[in-house]
C-alpha positions as CSV (number, residue, x, y, z in Angstrom):
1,X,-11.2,29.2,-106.2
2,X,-8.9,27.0,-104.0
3,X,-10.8,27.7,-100.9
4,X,-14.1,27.0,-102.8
5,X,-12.7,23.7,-103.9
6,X,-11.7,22.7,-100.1
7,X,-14.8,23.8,-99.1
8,X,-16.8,21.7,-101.5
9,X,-14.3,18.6,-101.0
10,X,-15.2,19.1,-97.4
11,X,-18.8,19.2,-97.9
12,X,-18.9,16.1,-100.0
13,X,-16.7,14.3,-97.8
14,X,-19.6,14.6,-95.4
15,X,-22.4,13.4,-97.9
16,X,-24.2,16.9,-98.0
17,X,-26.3,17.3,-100.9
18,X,-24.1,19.6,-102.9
19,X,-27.1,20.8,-105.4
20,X,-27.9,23.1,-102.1
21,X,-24.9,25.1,-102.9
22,X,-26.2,26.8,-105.9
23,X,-23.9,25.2,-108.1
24,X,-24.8,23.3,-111.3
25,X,-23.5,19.4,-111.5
26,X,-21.3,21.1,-114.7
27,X,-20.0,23.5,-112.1
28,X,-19.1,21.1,-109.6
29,X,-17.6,18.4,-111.7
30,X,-15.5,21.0,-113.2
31,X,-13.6,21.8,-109.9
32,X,-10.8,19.6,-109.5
33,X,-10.5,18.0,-105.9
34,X,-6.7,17.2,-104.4
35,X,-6.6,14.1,-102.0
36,X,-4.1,16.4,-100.0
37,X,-7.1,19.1,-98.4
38,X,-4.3,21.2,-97.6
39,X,-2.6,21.5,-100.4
40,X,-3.8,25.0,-101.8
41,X,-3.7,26.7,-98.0
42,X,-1.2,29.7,-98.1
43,X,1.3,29.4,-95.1
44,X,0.8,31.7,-92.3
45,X,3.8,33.2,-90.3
46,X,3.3,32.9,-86.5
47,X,2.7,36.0,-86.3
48,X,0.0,36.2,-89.0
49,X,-2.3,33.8,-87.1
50,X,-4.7,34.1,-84.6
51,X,-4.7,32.0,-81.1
52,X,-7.5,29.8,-82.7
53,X,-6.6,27.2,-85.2
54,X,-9.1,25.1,-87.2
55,X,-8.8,21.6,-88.1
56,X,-10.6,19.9,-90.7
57,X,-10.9,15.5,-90.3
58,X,-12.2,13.1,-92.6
59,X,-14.4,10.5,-91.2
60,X,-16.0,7.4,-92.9
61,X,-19.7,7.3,-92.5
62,X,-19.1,4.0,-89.8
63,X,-17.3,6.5,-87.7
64,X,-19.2,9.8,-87.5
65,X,-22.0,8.6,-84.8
66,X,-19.1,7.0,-82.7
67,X,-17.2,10.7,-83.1
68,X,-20.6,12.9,-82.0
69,X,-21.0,10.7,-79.3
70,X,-17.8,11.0,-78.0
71,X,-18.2,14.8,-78.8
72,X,-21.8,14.5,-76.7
73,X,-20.5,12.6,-73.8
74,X,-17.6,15.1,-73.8
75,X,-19.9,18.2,-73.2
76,X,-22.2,16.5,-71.0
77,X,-19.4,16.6,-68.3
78,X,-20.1,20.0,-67.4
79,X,-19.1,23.5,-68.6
80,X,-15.8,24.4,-70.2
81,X,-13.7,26.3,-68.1
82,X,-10.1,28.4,-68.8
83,X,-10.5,28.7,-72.0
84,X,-10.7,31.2,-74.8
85,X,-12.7,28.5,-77.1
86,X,-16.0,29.8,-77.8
87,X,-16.8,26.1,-80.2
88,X,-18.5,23.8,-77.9
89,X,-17.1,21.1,-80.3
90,X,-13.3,22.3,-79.9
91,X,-13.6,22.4,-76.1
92,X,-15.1,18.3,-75.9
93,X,-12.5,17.4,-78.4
94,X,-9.8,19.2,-76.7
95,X,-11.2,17.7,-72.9
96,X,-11.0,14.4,-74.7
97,X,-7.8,14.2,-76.1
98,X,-6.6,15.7,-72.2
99,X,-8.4,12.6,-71.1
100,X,-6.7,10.5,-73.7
101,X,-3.4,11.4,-73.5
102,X,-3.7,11.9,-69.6
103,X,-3.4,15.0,-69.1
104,X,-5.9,17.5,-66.7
């Protein structure tokens, strides 16, 4: 049930039309949603998780064209080399923030 609440916290966080998930209004407003999106995530030992980590951000509406833009612009550059990223969105965030923070 936790994960279902992140997932729907997530979704309406992005303005998606929740009614497309099959759930009633009742259902939805029944779920609790935590201001911490993490909160209900079991920890993982090192060794329990996989080289690929996901990463969940919260945008205001203002911010999201500037973000896929930047996210555009990124992949636009060319391929993504040396890298075991198969998420196209990943790799331009990840050449961004080497761009950013100077590195590459």
């Amino acid at each position: 049930m936790e994960y279902l609440r992140l997932e729907l916290d997530d979704l309406a966080g992005m303005d998606f039309n929740l009614d497309l998930t099959g759930f009633s209004a009742d259902e939805i407003s029944n779920l609790s949603f935590d201001d911490d999106a993490e909160a209900g995530l079991p920890s993982l030992n090192d060794g329990d998780q996989g080289p690929l980590q996901q990463i969940t951000f919260t945008l205001h509406r203002d911010q999201i064209e500037q973000v896929e833009q930047a996210l555009q612009t990124s992949k636009s550059l060319g391929p993504f080399v040396d890298t075991e990223n198969d998420n196209s969105n990943g790799n331009a965030l990840a050449r961004i923030c080497e761009t950013f923070n100077g590195i590459g």
